[in-house]
C-alpha positions, 0 to 999 in steps of 0.5 A: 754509203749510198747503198745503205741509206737506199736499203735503210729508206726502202726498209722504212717504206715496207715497215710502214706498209706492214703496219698499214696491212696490219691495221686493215687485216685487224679491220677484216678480223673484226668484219669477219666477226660481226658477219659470223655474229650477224649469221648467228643471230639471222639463224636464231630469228629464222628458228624463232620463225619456224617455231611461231609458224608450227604453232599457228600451222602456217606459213609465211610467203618468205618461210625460208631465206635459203628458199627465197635466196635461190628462187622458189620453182615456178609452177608449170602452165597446164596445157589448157592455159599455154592454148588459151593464152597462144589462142587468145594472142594470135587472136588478137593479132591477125596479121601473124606474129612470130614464135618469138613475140608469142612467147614474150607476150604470153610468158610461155617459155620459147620451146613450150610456144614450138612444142605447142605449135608443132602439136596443134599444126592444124589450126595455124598457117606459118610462113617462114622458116625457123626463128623467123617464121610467123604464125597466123591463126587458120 
């Protein structure tokens, strides 16, 4: 009889389990729907939008959330702007930096700092090799 009175407890045990996953599953069903809902409504918003902005011929900063979402393209620095900028810090540190610090301070990208270096190798002195290298002005 022992075995029994064990199945009949371990049978009460799972039955209240079920009912508990019943109820959370009920609890993720009506989550589920308010999110489908809550889409639904930010997709009519977004048209409403869209529709106010061709009227006025115009456009909002935020225009699209997809867009804004995944990050507008960064707008690329012209030639003149990374030299400026590489000139202007080497300028106002004398006692050489390296290809690192230039592109932390000057927000040009790290390859865009070696690409730029390498073409205009005349104007700069380098001590070091590689990642520890330090630039200095001619």
């Amino acid at each position: 009889m022992e075995y029994a009175e064990k199945i009949k407890s371990e049978i009460e045990a799972l039955q209240k389990k079920l009912e508990a996953i019943g109820g959370k599953q009920s609890q993720l069903n009506e989550l589920v729907a308010k999110r489908n809902a809550l889409k639904a409504d930010l997709a009519n918003v977004e048209n409403q939008i869209k529709a106010i902005e061709k009227e006025l011929g115009s456009t909002t900063s935020r225009s699209s959330s997809r867009r804004a979402a995944s990050g507008a393209r960064r707008t690329r620095l012209s030639a003149e702007d990374i030299s400026s900028k590489i000139l202007g810090y080497l300028q106002q540190n004398p006692g050489g930096v390296s290809q690192k610090q230039i592109s932390d301070a000057t927000s040009v990208s790290y390859p865009s700092v070696i690409k730029f270096l390498k073409a205009n190798a005349s104007k700069f002195r380098t001590e070091g090799s590689k990642r520890s290298s330090r630039v200095f002005l001619q």
